[in-house]
C-alpha positions in Angstrom: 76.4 173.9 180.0 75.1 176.1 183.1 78.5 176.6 184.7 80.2 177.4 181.5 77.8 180.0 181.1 78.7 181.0 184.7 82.1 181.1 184.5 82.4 182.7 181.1 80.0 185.4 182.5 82.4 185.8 185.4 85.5 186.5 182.8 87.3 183.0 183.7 88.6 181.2 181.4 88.0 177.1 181.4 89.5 174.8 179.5 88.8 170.5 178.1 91.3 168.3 179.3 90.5 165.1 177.3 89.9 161.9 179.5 91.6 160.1 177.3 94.9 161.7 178.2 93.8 161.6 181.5 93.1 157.9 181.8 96.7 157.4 179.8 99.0 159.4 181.9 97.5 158.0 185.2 98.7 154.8 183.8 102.2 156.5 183.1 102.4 157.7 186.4 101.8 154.4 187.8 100.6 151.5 186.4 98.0 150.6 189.5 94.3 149.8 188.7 93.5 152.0 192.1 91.7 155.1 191.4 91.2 158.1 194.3 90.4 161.9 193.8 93.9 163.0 195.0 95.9 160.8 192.0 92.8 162.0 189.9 93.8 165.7 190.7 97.3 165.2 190.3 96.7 163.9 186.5 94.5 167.1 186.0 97.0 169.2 187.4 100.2 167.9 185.4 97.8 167.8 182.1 97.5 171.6 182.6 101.1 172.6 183.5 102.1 170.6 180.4 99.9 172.4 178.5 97.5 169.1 177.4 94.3 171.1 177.2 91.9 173.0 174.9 90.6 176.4 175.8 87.2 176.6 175.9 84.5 178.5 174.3 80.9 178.7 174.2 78.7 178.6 170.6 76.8 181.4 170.4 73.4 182.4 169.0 72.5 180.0 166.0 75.5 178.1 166.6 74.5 176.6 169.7 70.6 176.0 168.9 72.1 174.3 165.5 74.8 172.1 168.2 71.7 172.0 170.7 69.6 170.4 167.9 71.8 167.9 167.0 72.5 166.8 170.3 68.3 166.3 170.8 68.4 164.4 167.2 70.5 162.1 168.8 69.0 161.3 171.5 65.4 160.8 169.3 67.3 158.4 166.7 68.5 156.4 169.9 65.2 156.0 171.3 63.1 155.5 168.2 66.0 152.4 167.9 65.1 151.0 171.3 61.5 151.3 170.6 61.5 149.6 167.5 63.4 146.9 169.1 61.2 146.7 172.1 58.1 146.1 169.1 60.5 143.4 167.8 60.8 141.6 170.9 56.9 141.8 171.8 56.2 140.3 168.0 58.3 138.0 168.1 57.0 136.6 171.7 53.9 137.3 171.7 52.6 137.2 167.7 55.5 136.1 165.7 54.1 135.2 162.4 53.0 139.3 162.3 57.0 139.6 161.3 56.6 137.2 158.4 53.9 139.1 156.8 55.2 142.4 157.5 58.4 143.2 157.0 58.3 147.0 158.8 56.1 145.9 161.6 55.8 150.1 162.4 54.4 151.1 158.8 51.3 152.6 159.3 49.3 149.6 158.4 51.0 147.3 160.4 50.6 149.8 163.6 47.0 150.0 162.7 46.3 146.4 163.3 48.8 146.0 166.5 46.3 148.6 167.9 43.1 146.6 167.2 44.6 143.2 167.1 47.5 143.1 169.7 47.2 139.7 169.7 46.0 136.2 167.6 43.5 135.5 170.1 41.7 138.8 169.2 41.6 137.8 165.3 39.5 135.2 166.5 37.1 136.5 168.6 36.7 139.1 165.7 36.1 136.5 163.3 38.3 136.0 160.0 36.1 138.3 157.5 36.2 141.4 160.0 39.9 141.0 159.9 40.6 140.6 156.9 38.2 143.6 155.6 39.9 145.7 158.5 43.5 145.1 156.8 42.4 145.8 153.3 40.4 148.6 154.7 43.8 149.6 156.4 46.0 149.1 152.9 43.8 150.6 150.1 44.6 154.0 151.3 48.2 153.3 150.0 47.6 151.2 147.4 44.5 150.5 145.7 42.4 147.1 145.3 45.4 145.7 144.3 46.7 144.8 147.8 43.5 142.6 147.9 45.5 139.9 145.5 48.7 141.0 146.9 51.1 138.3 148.2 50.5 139.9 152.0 47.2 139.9 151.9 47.8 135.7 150.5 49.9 135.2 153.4 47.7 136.7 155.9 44.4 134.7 155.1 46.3 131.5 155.0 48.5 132.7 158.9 45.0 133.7 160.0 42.9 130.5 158.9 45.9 127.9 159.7 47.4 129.4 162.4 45.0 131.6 164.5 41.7 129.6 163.5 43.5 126.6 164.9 43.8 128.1 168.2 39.2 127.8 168.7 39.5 123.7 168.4 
C-alpha cells in the first residue's frame, strides 16, 4: 500500500470503512439501484461521523513480508488451479484417453510424455515399442520394473494399440 505508506509518513491518520456497510447504508438511505460519486461520498462521509470505521495501521518489518507472503501464496495456488484446469481441458479435447490412464495428468511422468507425445498422432509416427520403452523409461525412476506389469502400463499398451494404431488404417 504506497499511499498508506505516504500518508502514515506524513503523520495522517487513515482509516477502513468496510464496503459492506457502505453498500448497506446506501440502500438505507434510499433504496435506488442508481449509483454516482456524490451519494457515494455522502455514504463515506456519514460512515465516518458515525464512527463505522477501523483505524488503520501498517505491519511492520516481518509482519508485513509474513502478510506479503501470503498474499503472493495466494495468488500462486489460484494460478497453479487455472493451469491445471487449462491441462484438463486440452486432455480432454485433444487426447482424452491420456486422463483414463493417468489419474494426475501433471505427475512427473505424465508431463514427461505430454512433452514428447502432445498428441496420439505422434505415438504413431514414433511407433508402439519407442513409446512404450519411453514410458517405462519415464516410470522406473519411481518405481522399479514393477511398473512394467503394472495395470497403467496394461492400459496404455492396449489405448495405444486399439485406439492410436487404429488411427494409420
Amino acid at each position: 500500500m504506497p499511499f498508506a505508506d505516504f500518508l502514515e509518513e506524513q503523520g495522517y491518520e487513515w482509516v477502513f470503512i468496510n464496503p459492506m456497510y457502505t453498500k448497506r447504508y446506501k440502500d438505507v438511505l434510499d433504496n435506488s439501484p442508481l449509483k454516482s460519486d456524490p451519494k457515494d461520498a455522502q455514504v463515506v462521509l456519514e460512515l465516518l461521523q458515525m464512527g463505522r470505521y477501523m483505524k488503520g495501521k501498517l505491519m511492520k518489518g516481518a509482519f508485513r513480508e509474513l502478510h506479503i507472503s501470503s498474499l503472493y501464496l495466494r495468488q500462486l495456488t489460484k494460478r497453479r488451479v487455472i493451469l491445471r484446469n487449462h491441462i484438463h481441458s486440452y486432455l480432454a479435447m485433444r487426447f482424452p484417453e491420456f486422463l483414463r490412464i493417468f489419474k494426475n495428468p501433471v505427475c512427473e511422468c505424465a508431463r514427461a510424455i505430454l512433452k514428447k507425445y502432445p498428441y496420439p498422432a505422434l505415438i504413431v509416427k514414433d511407433g508402439l515399442s519407442n513409446f512404450l520403452n519411453f514410458v517405462i523409461a519415464q516410470h522406473s525412476v519411481k518405481i522399479g520394473r514393477r511398473w512394467q506389469k503394472s495395470k497403467g502400463v496394461i492400459h496404455l499398451k492396449v489405448f495405444v494399440k486399439r485406439k492410436v494404431f487404429s488411427l494409420e488404417k
